[in-house]
FITORGU-962532 format. One line per field, with one value per residue (C-alpha): residue number from 1; chain; x, y, z. Coordinates in Angstrom, 2 decimals. Layout:
BEGIN
pos <- [NUM|...] .
unit <- [A|...] .
X <- [X|...] .
Y <- [Y|...] .
Z <- [Z|...] .
//
This chain:
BEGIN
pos <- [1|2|3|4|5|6|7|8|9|10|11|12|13|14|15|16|17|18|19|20|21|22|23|24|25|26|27|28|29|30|31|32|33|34|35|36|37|38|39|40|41|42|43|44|45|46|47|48|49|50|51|52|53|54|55|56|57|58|59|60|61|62|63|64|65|66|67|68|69|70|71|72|73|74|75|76|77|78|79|80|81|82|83|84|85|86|87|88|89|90|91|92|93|94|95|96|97|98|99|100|101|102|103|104|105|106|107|108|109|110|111|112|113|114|115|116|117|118|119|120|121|122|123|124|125|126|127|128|129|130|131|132|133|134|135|136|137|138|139|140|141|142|143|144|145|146|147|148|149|150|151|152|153|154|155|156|157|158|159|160|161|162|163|164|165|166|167|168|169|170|171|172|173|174|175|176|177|178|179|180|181|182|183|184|185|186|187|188|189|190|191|192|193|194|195|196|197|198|199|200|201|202|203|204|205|206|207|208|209|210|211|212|213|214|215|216|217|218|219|220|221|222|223|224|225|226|227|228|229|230|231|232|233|234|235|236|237|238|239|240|241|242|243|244|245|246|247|248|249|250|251|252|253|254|255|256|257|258|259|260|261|262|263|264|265|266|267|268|269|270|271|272|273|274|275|276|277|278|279|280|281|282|283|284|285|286|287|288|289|290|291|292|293|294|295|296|297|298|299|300|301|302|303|304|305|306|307|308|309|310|311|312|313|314|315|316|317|318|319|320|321|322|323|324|325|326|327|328|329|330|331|332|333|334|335|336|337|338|339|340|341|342|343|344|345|346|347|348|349|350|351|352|353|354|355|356|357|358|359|360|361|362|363|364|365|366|367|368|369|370|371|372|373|374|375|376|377|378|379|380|381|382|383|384|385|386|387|388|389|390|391|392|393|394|395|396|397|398|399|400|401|402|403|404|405|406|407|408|409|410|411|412|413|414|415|416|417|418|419|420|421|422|423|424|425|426|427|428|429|430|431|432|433|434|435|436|437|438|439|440|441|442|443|444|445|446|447|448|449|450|451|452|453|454|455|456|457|458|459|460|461|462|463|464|465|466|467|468|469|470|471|472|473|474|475|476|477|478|479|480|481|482|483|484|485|486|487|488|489|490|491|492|493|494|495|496|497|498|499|500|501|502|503|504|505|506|507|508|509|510|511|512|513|514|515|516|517|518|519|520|521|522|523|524|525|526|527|528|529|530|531|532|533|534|535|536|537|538|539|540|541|542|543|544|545|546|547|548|549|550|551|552|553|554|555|556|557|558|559|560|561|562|563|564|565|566|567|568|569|570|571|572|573|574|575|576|577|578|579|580|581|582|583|584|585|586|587|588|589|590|591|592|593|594|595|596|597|598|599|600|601|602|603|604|605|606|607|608|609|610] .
unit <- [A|A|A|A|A|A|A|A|A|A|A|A|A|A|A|A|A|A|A|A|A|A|A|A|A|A|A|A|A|A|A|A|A|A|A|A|A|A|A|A|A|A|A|A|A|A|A|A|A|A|A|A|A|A|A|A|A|A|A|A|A|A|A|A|A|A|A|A|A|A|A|A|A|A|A|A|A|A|A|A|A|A|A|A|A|A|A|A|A|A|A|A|A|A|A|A|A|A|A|A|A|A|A|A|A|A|A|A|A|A|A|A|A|A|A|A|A|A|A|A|A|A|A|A|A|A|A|A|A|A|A|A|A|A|A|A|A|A|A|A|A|A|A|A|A|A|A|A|A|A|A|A|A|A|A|A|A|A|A|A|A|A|A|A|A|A|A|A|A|A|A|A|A|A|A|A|A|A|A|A|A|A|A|A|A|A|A|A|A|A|A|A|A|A|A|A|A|A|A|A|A|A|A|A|A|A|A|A|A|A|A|A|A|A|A|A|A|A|A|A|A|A|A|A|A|A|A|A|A|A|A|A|A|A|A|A|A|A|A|A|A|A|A|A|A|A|A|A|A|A|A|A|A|A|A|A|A|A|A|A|A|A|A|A|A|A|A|A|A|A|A|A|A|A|A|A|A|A|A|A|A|A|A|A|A|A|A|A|A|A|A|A|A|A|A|A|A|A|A|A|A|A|A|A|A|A|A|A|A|A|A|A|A|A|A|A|A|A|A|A|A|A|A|A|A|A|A|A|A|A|A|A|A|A|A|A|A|A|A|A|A|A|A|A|A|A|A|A|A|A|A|A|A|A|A|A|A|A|A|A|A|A|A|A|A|A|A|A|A|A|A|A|A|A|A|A|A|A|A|A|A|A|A|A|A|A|A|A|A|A|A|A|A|A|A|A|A|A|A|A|A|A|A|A|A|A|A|A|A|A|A|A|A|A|A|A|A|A|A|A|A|A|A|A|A|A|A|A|A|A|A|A|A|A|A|A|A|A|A|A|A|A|A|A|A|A|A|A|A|A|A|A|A|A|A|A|A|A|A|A|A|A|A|A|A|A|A|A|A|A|A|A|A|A|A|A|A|A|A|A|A|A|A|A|A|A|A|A|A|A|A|A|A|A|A|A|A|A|A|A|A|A|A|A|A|A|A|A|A|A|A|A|A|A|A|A|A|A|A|A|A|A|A|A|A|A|A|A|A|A|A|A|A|A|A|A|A|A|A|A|A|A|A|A|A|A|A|A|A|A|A|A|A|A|A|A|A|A|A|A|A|A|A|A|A|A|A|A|A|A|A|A|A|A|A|A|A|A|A|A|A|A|A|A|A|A|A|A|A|A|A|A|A|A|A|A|A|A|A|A|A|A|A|A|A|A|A|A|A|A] .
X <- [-27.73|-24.49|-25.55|-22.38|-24.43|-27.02|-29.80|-28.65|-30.40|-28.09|-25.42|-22.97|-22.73|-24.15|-21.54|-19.82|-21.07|-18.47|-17.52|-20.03|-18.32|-15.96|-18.27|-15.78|-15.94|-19.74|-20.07|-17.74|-19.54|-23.33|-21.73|-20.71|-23.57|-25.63|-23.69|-23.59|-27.50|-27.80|-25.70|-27.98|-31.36|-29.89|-28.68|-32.04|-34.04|-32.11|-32.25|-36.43|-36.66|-34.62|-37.38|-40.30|-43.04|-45.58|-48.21|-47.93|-48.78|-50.17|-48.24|-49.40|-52.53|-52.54|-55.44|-57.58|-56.38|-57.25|-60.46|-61.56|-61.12|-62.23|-65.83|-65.95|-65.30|-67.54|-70.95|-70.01|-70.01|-70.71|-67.43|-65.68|-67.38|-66.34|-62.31|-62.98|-63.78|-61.27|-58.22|-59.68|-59.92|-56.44|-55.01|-56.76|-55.10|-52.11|-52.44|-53.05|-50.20|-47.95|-48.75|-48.23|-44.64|-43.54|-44.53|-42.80|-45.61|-44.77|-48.04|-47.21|-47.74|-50.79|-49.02|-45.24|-43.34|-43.24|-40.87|-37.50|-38.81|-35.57|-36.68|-37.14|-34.09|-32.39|-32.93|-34.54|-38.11|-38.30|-37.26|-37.79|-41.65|-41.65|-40.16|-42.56|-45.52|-44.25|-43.49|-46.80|-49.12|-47.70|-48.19|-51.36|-52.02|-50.69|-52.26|-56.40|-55.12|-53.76|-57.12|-59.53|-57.79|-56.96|-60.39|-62.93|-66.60|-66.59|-62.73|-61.00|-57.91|-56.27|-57.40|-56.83|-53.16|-52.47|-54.05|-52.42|-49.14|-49.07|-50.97|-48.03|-45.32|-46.97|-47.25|-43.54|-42.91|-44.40|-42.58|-41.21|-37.86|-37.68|-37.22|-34.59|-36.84|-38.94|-35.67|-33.88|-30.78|-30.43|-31.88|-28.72|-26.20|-27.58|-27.12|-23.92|-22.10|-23.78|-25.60|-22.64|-24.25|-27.27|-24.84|-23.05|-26.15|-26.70|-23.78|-24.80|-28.37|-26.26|-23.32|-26.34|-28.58|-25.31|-24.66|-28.19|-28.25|-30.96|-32.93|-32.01|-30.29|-29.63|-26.40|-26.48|-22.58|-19.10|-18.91|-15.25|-14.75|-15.30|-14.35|-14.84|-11.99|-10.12|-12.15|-15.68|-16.32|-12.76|-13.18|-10.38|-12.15|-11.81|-14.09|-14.08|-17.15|-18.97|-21.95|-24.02|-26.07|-23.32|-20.00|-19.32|-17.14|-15.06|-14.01|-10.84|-11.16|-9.49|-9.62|-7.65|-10.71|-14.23|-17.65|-17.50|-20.65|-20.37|-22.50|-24.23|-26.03|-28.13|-28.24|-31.34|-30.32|-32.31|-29.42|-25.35|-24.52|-21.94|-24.62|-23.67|-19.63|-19.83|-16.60|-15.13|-16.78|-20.47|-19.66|-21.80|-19.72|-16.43|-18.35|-19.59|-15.62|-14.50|-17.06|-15.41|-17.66|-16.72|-18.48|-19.98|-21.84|-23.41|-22.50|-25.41|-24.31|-25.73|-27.19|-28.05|-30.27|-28.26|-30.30|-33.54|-34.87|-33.54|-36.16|-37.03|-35.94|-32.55|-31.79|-32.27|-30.77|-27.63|-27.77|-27.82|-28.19|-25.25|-23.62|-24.49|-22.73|-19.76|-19.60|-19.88|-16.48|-14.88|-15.58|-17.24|-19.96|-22.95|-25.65|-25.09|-26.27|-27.52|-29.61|-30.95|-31.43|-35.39|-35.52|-32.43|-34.63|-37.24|-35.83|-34.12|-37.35|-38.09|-34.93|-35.23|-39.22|-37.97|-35.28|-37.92|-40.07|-37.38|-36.40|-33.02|-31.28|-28.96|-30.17|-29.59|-31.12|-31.95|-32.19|-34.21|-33.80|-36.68|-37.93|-40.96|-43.25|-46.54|-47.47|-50.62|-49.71|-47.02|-47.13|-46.62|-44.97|-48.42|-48.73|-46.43|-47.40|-50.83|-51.99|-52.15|-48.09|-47.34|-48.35|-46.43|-43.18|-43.60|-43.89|-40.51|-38.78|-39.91|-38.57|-35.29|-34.45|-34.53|-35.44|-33.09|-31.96|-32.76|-36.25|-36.20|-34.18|-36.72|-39.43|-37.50|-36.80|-40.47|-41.34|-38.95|-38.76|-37.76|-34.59|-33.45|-34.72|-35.41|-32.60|-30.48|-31.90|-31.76|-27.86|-27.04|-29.04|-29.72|-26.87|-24.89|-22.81|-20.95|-23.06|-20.98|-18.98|-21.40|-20.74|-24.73|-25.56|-22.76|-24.28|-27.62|-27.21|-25.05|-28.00|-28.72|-30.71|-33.51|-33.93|-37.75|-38.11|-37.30|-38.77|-42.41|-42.10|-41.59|-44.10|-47.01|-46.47|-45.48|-46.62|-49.92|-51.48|-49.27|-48.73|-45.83|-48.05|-49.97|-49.37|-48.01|-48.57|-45.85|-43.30|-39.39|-38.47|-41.99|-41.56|-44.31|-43.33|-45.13|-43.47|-44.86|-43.06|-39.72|-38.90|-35.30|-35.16|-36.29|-35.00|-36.80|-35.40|-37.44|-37.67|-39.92|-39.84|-39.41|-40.95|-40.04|-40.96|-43.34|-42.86|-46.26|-46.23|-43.06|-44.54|-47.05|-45.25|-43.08|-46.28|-46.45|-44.02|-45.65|-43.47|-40.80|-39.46|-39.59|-37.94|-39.19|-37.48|-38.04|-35.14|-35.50|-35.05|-35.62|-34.87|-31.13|-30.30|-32.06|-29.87|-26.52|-26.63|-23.27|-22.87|-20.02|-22.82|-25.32|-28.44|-31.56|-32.16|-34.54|-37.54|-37.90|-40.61|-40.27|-43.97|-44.47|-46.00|-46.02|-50.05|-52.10|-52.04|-48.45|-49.36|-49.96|-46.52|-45.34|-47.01|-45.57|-42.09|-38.96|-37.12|-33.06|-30.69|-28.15|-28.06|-29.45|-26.43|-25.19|-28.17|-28.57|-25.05|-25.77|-29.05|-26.89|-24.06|-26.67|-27.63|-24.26|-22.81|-19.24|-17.76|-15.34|-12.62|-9.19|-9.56|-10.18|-8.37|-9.97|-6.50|-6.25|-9.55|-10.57|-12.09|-9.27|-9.36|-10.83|-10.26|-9.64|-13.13|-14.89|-14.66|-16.01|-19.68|-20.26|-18.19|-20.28|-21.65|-24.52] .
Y <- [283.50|284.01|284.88|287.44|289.45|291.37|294.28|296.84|299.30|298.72|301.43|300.54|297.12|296.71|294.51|296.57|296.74|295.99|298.74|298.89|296.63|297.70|298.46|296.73|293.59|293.55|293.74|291.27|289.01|290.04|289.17|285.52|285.01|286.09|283.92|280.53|281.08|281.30|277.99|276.02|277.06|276.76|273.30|272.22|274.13|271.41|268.31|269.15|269.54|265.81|264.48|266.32|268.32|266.70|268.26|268.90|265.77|265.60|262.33|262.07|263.06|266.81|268.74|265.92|265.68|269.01|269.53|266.85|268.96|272.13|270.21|268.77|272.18|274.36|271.50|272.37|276.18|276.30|274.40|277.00|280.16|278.94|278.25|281.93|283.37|281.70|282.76|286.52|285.76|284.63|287.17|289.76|288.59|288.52|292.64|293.22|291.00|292.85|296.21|295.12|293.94|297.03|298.83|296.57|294.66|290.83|288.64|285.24|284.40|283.37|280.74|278.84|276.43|273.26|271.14|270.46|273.00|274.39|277.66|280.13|279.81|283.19|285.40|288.33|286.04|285.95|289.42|291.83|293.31|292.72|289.50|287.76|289.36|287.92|284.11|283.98|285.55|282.51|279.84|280.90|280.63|277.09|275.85|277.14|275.47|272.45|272.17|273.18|270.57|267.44|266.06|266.85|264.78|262.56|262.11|258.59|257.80|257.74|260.94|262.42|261.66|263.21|266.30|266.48|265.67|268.48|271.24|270.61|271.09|273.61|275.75|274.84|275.95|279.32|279.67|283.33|281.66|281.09|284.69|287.06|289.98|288.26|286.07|288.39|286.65|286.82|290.17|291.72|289.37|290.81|294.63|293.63|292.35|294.99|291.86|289.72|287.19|287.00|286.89|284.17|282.57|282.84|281.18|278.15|278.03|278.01|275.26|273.10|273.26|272.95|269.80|268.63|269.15|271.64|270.33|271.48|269.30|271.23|269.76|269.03|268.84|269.61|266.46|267.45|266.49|263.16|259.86|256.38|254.53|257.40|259.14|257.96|253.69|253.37|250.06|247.48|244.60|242.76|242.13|238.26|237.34|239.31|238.57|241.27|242.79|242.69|242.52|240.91|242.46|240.56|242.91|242.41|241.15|243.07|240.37|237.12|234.93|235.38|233.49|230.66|231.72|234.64|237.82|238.15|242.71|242.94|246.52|248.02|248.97|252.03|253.50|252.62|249.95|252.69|254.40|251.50|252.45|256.22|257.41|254.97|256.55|255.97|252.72|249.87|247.82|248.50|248.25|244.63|243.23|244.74|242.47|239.51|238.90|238.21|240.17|240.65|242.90|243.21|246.68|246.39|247.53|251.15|249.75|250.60|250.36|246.70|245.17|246.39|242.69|242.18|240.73|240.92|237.02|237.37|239.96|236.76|234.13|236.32|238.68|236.81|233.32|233.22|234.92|232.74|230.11|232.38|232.48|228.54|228.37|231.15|230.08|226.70|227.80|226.71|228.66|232.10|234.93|237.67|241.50|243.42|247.31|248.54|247.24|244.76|243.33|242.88|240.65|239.16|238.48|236.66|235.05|233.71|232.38|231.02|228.82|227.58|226.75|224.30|223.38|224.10|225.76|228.99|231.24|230.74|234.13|237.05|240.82|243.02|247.39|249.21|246.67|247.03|243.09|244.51|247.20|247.99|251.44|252.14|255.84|258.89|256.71|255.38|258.76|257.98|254.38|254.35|252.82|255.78|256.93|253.50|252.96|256.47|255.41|251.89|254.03|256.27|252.60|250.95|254.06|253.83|250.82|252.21|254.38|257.54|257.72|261.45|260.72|258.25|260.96|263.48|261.48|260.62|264.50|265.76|264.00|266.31|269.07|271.73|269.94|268.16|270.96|274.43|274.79|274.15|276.83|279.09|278.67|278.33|280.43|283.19|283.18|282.35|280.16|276.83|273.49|271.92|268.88|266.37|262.48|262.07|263.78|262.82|259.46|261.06|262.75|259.47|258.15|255.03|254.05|250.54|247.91|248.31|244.82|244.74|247.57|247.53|244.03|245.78|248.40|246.21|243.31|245.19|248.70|247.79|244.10|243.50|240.26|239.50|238.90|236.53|232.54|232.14|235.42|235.49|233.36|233.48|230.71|228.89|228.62|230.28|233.16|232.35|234.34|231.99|228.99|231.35|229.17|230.33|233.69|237.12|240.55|243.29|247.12|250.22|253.88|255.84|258.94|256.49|258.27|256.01|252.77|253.99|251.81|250.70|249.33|247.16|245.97|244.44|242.66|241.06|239.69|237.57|235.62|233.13|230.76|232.10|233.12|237.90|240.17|243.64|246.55|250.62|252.96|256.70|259.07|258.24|256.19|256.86|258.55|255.82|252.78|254.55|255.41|254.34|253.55|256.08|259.14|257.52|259.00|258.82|255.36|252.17|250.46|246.47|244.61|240.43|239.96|236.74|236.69|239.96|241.53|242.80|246.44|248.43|250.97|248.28|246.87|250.28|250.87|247.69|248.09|249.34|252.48|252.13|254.98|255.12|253.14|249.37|247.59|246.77|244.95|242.86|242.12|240.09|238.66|237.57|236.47|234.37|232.27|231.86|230.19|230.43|228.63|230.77|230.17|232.34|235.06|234.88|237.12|237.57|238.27|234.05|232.80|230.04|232.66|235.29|238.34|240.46|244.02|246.06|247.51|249.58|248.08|248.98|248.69|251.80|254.29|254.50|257.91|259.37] .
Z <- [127.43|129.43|133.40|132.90|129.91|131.55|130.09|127.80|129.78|132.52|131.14|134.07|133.76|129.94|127.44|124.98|121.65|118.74|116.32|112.99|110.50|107.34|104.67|101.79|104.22|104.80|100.66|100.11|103.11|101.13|97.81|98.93|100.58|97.54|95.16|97.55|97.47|93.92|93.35|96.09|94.31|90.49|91.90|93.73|90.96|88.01|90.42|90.55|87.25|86.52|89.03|86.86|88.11|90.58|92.52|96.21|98.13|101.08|102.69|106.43|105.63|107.36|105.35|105.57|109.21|109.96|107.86|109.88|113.23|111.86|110.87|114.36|116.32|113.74|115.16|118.81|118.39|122.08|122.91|120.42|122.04|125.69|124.57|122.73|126.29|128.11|125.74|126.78|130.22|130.03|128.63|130.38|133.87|132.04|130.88|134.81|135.65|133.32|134.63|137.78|137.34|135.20|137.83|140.25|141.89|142.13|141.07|140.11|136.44|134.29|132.70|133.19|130.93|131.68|133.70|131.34|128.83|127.89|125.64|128.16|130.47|129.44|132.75|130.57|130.30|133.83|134.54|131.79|131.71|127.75|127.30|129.87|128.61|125.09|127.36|128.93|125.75|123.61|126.30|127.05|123.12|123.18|126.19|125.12|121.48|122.84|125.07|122.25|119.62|122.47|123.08|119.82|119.77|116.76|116.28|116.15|118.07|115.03|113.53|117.23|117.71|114.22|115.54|118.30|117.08|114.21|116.41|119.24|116.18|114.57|118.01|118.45|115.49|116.39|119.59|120.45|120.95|117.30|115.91|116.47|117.31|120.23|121.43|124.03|123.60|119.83|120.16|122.19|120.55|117.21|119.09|120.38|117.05|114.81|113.55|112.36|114.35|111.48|109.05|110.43|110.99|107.09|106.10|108.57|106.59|103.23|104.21|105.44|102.46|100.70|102.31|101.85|98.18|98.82|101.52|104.90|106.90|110.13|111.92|115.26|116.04|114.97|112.70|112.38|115.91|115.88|113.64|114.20|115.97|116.88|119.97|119.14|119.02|120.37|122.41|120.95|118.99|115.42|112.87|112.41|110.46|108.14|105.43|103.01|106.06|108.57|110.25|113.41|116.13|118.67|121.79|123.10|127.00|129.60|132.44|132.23|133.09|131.07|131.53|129.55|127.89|125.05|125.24|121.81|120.93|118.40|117.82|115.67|111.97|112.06|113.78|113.55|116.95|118.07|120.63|122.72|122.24|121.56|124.58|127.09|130.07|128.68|126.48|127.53|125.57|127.67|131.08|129.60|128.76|132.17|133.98|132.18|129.37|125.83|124.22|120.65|118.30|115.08|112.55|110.42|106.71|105.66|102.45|98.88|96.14|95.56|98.84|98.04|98.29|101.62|103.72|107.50|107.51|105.92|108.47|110.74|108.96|107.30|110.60|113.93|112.70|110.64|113.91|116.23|114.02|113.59|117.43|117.67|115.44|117.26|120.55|120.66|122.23|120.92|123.87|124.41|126.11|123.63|124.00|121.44|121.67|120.20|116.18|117.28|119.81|117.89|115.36|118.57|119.56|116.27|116.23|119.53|118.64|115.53|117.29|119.36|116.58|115.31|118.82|118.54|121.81|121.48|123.81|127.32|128.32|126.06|126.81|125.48|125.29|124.84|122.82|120.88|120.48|120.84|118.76|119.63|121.35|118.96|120.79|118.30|116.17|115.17|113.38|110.57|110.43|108.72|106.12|103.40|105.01|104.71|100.77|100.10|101.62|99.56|96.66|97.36|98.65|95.20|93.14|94.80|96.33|100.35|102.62|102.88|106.02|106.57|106.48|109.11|110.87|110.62|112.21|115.19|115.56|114.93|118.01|119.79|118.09|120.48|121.74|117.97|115.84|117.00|119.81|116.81|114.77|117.41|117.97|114.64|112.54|115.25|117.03|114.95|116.67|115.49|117.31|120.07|119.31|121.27|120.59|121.18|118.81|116.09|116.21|116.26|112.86|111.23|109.40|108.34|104.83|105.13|102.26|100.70|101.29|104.81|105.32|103.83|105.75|109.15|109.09|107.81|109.66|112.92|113.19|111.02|111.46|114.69|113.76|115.76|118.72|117.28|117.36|113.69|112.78|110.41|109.40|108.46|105.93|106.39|110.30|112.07|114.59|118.18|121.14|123.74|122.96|124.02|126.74|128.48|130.87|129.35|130.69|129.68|130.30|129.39|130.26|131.31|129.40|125.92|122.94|120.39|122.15|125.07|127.97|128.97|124.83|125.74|129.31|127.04|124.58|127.73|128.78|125.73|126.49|128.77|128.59|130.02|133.03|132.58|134.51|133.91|134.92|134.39|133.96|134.35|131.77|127.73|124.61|124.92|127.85|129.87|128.20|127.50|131.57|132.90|137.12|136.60|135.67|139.03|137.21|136.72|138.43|137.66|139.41|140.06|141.13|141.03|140.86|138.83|136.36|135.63|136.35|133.24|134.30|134.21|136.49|139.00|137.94|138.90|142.23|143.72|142.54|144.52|143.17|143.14|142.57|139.80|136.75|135.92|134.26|137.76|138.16|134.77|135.12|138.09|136.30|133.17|136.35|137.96|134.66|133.53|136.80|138.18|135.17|133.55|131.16|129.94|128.12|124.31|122.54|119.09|117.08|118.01|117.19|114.52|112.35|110.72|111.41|108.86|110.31|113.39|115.36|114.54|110.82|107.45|107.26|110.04|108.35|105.25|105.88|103.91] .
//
């Protein structure tokens, strides 16, 4: 809420309240509203019916999940009777601490929100009697559930991380913040427009089902503000090479001299590669051709039902295999320097071990994001990669050719639900209020779709058997996959805050590779944040340590390491700088290249939208 809107007791300073609305325009607004809802549920109502009737399913496994719990608490009744007592010892301090304030006795408070937690920031939880009694009643109600459910007798790790991960979205779910009648802020926005605000709101829930063909697909940003090539993926570059899976982009230098040796991303296909180009002030991509590399980058095709059989290996023989060759022609050089970004590394990873299999030399140092080789502590992704979740999305990929991208979406923002779902139904469905044009976030919500093939391939042999770690543990076209025989320089970047690829996981898949000289480093911050962190913004920071080889235990990684200020490109720039030498050549403009020029950046493939 706006620091200049204060209480509406305040009569002297209060913010005027707008005049009740026409009652010909309110009807009018009720009778559009009315009829826009009516065409969303006759349209999702006939697209059900197409599909048939099927029973509810049960996917991840929740009621079993949870009958599970609810067997283990019921044989420690003691353990239940204790968490009983200390719920009403809770909120009995917090009835004396209430009375107390109202009647203008500071006492500090039963319970706060945690660090970063964004939900309660509007002054009135802090200083109104009501709304912090409201605050602390429903943390103290998550806290004593969050303790009762975290540690149960009995429970697998497996079964446990379920738990906890649907008790913490469920009690998110639940959060005061989320209604209009226990929100202070939506409750005086909703006084102060007569409620047009809720109306508003209403039309936001109806355009969005709209959009999703019935499902609700919240939006995140203005996706009018931004299009690709205009003031979002805006660094100059051609496409010169391109096969079914994937275009390759040439950046246009912006010094006369270049390292002699090419700079190869491989950005993950779960997502479009623009996160590393989203504005020229955060665009990795940029800062990379301003320190004189020549940079280039895969745009992974969004694809359809046609490249269902699209394995894990053709993504590395039609992705960065036939690139690498592409760069050979272009260039003439045969060694380059390449990074891939979380999935992208991965099959960089696999790439790179396959090339050693077959003894063939391309890589003269790789780089790998918040990479993901070990998947033994997959982190709450684990939750959605089981066995039984695993089978059911085979069954929807087989049916249709791919995974919809939405879904994938929807994972990622379950395991941050407060920031990437309910702060947007708060502003948009409460308030009222139009989501702010955010380039983040634009890429965020531009989802990508995954081939059934590739994709049952990834999630068994990764997230399930974690068989990349193991010495032929797989193979691509009949060569077996062994990390250790990686033999050139490894630079490995993670974050600490990392959700989606927790960085203690990726510490452990750099220790595979024992054949090579690692470099580990630790950014601040998350998945994105922590990567897309420009010198320009001098955030968040990173932490080094040279120790060789790196020691078993991460947290002992961490307690000898150095902590530097501002962002880590600066630094990997000089590692590439160091194994590239002082050899440089003219800059290679791609409009003169060997290869024509197929189209300008940010080409075809990324603008497929779905």
């Amino acid at each position: 809420m706006s620091e200049k809107r204060t209480a509406t007791h305040d009569t002297e300073k209060s913010t005027p309240y707008a005049q009740l609305p026409d009652p010909q325009e309110m009807a009018k607004v009720y009778a559009e509203v009315a009829e826009r809802a009516a065409k969303v549920l006759a349209e999702y109502t006939k697209n059900q019916l197409k599909k048939g009737i099927t029973p509810p399913s049960d996917e991840l496994g929740i009621a079993q999940t949870y009958m599970q719990m609810m067997a283990r608490l019921l044989a420690n009744p003691y353990k239940l009777a204790q968490a009983q007592m200390n719920l009403m010892w809770d909120y009995f301090n917090l009835w004396q601490h209430s009375m107390l304030k109202m009647m203008g006795i500071h006492t500090p408070p039963v319970a706060q929100p945690e660090k970063g937690d964004k939900r309660f920031k509007a002054k009135e939880w802090e200083e109104h009697f009501l709304f912090d009694f409201i605050k602390q009643s429903y943390l103290i109600a998550a806290r004593r559930i969050h303790e009762t459910v975290c540690c149960l007798d009995g429970i697998d790790e497996t079964t446990q991380k379920k738990i906890n991960f649907f008790t913490r979205n469920f009690i998110e779910a639940l959060s005061p913040t989320n209604f209009a009648l226990t929100n202070p802020e939506v409750f005086q926005e909703t006084l102060r427009t007569n409620g047009q605000n809720l109306i508003n709101g209403l039309k936001n829930l109806l355009r969005d089902l709209e959009e999703g063909g019935g499902q609700l697909r919240i939006r995140m940003t203005d996706t009018e503000a931004f299009e690709l090539g205009k003031n979002i993926a805006t660094t100059p570059g051609k496409v010169i090479f391109q096969t079914e899976l994937a275009q390759l982009i040439q950046y246009t230098p912006t010094t006369k001299e270049v390292y002699k040796r090419p700079l190869l991303i491989v950005p993950p296909w779960i997502n479009k590669y623009y996160i590393l180009d989203l504005r020229e002030k955060n665009s990795l991509v940029k800062w990379l051709v301003d320190q004189g590399h020549t940079v280039f980058i895969l745009s992974w095709v969004n694809p359809d039902a046609r490249l269902a059989q699209k394995t894990f290996a053709d993504y590395v023989t039609e992705g960065v295999l036939a690139a690498l060759d592409a760069i050979e022609e272009q260039t003439g050089e045969r060694v380059v320097n390449a990074a891939g970004y979380c999935l992208g590394g991965t099959l960089l990873a696999t790439t790179a071990a396959y090339l050693a299999a077959k003894r063939q030399k391309r890589f003269a140092a790789t780089t790998f994001f918040t990479t993901l080789t070990d998947f033994s502590e997959p982190g709450e992704l684990g939750v959605f990669t089981t066995p039984e979740t695993v089978a059911e999305l085979e069954r929807k990929m087989a049916e249709r050719g791919y995974l919809e991208g939405t879904e994938m979406a929807s994972t990622f923002n379950m395991m941050r639900a407060n920031d990437l779902i309910w702060s947007f139904v708060v502003n948009n469905y409460l308030l009222g209020r139009e989501p702010f044009p955010f380039d983040l976030l634009y890429w965020n919500s531009d989802s990508t779709r995954m081939p059934a093939a590739m994709h049952s391939f990834y999630l068994r042999k990764m997230y399930l058997e974690n068989k990349l770690v193991e010495p032929n543990g797989i193979e691509i076209d009949g060569v077996g996959i062994d990390l250790r025989k990686i033999k050139h320089p490894c630079y490995f970047i993670s974050t600490v805050e990392d959700h989606i690829a927790p960085w203690k996981a990726t510490y452990k898949g750099a220790r595979h590779f024992t054949g090579a000289d690692v470099t580990f480093v630790l950014g601040g911050s998350g998945h994105i944040a922590g990567i897309v962190n420009p010198p320009a913004a001098n955030k968040y920071g990173y932490w080094t340590n040279p120790v060789k080889p790196l020691p078993e235990d991460p947290d002992e990684w961490l307690q000898g390491a150095t902590h530097h200020p501002g962002s880590w490109w600066p630094h990997w720039n000089t590692w590439l700088a160091q194994r590239n030498g002082d050899e440089k050549v003219a800059a290679r403009d791609p409009a003169k290249g060997k290869l024509p020029v197929i189209e300008e950046a940010p080409g075809s493939y990324v603008k497929v939208r779905i």
